[in-house]
C-alpha positions as CSV (number, residue, x, y, z in Angstrom):
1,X,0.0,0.0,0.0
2,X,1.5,3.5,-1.0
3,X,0.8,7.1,0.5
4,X,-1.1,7.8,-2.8
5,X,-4.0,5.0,-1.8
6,X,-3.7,6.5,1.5
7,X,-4.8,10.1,0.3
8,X,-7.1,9.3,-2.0
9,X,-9.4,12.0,-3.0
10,X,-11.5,9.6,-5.1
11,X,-12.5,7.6,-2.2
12,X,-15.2,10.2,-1.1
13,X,-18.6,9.9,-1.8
14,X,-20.7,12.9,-3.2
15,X,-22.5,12.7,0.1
16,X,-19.5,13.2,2.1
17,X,-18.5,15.7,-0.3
18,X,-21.8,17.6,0.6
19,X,-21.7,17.4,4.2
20,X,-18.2,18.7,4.4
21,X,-19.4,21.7,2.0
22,X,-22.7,22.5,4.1
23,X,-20.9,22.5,7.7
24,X,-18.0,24.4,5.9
25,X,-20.4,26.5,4.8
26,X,-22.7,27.0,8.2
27,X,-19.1,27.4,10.0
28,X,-18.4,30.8,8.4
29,X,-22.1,31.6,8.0
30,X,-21.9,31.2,12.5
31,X,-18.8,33.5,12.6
32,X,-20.3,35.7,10.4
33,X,-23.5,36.0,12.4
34,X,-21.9,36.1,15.5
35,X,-19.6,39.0,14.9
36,X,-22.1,41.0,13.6
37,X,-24.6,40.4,16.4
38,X,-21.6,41.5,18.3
39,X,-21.0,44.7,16.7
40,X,-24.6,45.5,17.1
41,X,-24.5,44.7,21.3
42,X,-21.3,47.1,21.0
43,X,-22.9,50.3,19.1
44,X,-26.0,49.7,21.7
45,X,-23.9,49.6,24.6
46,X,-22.0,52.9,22.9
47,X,-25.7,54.8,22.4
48,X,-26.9,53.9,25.9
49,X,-23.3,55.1,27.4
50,X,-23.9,58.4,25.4
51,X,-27.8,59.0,26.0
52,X,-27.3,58.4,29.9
53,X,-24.3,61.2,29.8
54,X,-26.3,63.6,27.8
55,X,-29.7,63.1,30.6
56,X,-26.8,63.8,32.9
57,X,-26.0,67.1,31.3
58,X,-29.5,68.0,30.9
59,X,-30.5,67.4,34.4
60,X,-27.5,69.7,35.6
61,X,-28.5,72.1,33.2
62,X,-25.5,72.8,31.5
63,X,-27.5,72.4,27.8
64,X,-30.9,72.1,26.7
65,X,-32.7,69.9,24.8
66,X,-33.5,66.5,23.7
67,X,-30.9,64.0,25.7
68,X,-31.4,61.4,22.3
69,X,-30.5,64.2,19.8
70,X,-27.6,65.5,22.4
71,X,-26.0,62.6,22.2
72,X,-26.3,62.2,18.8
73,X,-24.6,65.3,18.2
74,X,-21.9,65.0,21.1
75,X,-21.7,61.3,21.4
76,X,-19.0,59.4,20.1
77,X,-20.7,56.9,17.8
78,X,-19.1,54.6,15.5
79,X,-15.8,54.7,14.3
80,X,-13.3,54.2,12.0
81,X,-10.8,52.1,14.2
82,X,-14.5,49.9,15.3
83,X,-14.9,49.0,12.2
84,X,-11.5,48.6,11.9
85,X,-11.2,46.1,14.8
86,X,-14.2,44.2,13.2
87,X,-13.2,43.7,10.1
88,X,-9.9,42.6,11.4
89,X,-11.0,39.9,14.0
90,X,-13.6,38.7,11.3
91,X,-10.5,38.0,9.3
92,X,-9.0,36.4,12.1
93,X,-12.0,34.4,12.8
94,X,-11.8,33.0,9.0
95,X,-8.1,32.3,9.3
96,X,-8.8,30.2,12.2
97,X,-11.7,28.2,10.3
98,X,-9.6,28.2,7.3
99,X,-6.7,26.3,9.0
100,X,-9.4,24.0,10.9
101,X,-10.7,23.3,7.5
102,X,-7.0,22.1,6.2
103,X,-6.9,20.1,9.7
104,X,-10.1,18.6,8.3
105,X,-9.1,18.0,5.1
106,X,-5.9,15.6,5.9
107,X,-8.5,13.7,8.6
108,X,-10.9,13.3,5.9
109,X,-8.3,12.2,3.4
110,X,-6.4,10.2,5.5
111,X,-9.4,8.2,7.0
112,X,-8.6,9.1,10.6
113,X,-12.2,9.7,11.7
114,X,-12.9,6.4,10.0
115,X,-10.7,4.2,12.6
116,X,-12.4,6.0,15.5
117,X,-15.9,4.4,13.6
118,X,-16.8,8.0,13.4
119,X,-18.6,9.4,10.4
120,X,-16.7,11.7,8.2
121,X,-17.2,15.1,9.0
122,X,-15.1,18.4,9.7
123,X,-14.8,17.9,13.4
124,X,-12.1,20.2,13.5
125,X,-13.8,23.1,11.9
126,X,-17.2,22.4,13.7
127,X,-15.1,22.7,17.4
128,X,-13.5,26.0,16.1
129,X,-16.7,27.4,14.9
130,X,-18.0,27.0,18.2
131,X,-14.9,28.3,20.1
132,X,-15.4,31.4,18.1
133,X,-19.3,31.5,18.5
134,X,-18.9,31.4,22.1
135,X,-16.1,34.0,22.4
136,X,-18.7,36.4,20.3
137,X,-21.4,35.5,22.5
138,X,-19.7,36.1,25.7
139,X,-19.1,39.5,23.8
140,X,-22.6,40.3,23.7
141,X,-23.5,39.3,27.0
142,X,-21.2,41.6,28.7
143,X,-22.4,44.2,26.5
144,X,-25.8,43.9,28.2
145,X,-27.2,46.8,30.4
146,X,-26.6,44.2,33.4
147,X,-23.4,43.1,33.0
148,X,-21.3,46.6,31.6
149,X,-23.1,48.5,35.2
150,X,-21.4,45.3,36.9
151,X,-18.6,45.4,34.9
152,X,-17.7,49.0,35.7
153,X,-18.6,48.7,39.6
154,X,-16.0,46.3,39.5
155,X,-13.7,48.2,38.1
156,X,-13.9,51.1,40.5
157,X,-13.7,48.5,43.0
158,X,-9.9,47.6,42.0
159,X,-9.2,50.8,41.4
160,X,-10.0,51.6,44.9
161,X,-8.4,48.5,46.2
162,X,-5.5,50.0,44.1
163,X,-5.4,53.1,45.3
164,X,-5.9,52.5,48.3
165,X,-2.5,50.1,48.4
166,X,-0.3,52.8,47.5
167,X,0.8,54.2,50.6
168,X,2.0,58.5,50.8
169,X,5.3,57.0,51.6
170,X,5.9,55.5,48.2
171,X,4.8,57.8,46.5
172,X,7.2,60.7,48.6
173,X,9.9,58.3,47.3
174,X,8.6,58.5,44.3
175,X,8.5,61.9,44.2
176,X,12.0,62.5,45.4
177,X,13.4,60.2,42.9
178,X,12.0,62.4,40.0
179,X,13.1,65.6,41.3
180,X,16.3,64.1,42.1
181,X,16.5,63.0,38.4
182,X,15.5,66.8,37.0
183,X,18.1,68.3,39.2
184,X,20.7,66.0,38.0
185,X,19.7,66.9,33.9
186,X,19.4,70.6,35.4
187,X,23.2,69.9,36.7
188,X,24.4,68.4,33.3
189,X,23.3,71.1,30.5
């Protein structure tokens, strides 16, 4: 028996043919759903963020006006280095399906799943499809109203916790070391 009976492309049936195509095909069709669903959680959480700021500036009075056409005016919106990012982890997220499809491709060829008296399918791609899916999903979940108020109490809490580390001793050292360093470039020009 030689390598070339080994990889034989001939040995698939149409029907395995298929199913590879479909999944491969509902794999990229998932990423691409995903990522989108996630930009869409992200520009919410973005018009949310800016309408509560503008009620905030109404209510102290500082302009006047609708708070929704305020922060369409002065909010930040979308931007070129979001879509930016997007487009560049949806290429990513190809790449990695891509290279789970070449994965595939030497299992299906070489009969792996076969000895395992598993059916011929594009395990591979199918487990990074999902990996992806899940990492968008958790996305949009912490985009939720819920999770970015938790999200950002939690953050004031380690910065607190942080902050509250630091002791005035360090940063007196900290401060002599620095003035220390000016006078010594003072000394030298």
């Amino acid at each position: 028996m030689s390598i070339i009976d080994f990889f034989d492309p001939d040995a698939f049936s149409k029907t395995e043919i298929t199913h590879a195509a479909v999944i491969g095909i509902f794999c990229y069709a998932s990423v691409t759903i995903a990522r989108f669903l996630d930009l869409a959680s992200a520009l919410m959480r973005d018009k949310r963020f800016d309408e509560k700021q503008a009620r905030i500036i109404v209510s102290e009075g500082k302009l006047e006006g609708d708070p929704k056409k305020i922060a369409k005016k002065f909010g930040n919106g979308a931007s070129s280095k979001g879509y930016a990012s997007f487009v560049i982890r949806l290429v990513m997220y190809y790449f990695c399906v891509a290279l789970a499809g070449i994965v595939d491709g030497i299992l299906l060829m070489s009969d792996a799943w076969s000895y395992a008296h598993l059916h011929e399918l594009p395990y591979v791609s199918m487990l990074v499809t999902l990996l992806i899916v899940h990492t968008e999903f958790t996305s949009i979940w912490e985009n939720s109203p819920k999770n970015v108020t938790q999200s950002m109490e939690k953050s004031m809490r380690r910065f607190v916790k942080g902050a509250n580390a630091i002791r005035n001793k360090d940063v007196e050292e900290i401060r002599d070391i620095f003035v220390e360093r000016v006078k010594r470039e003072e000394g030298e020009e």
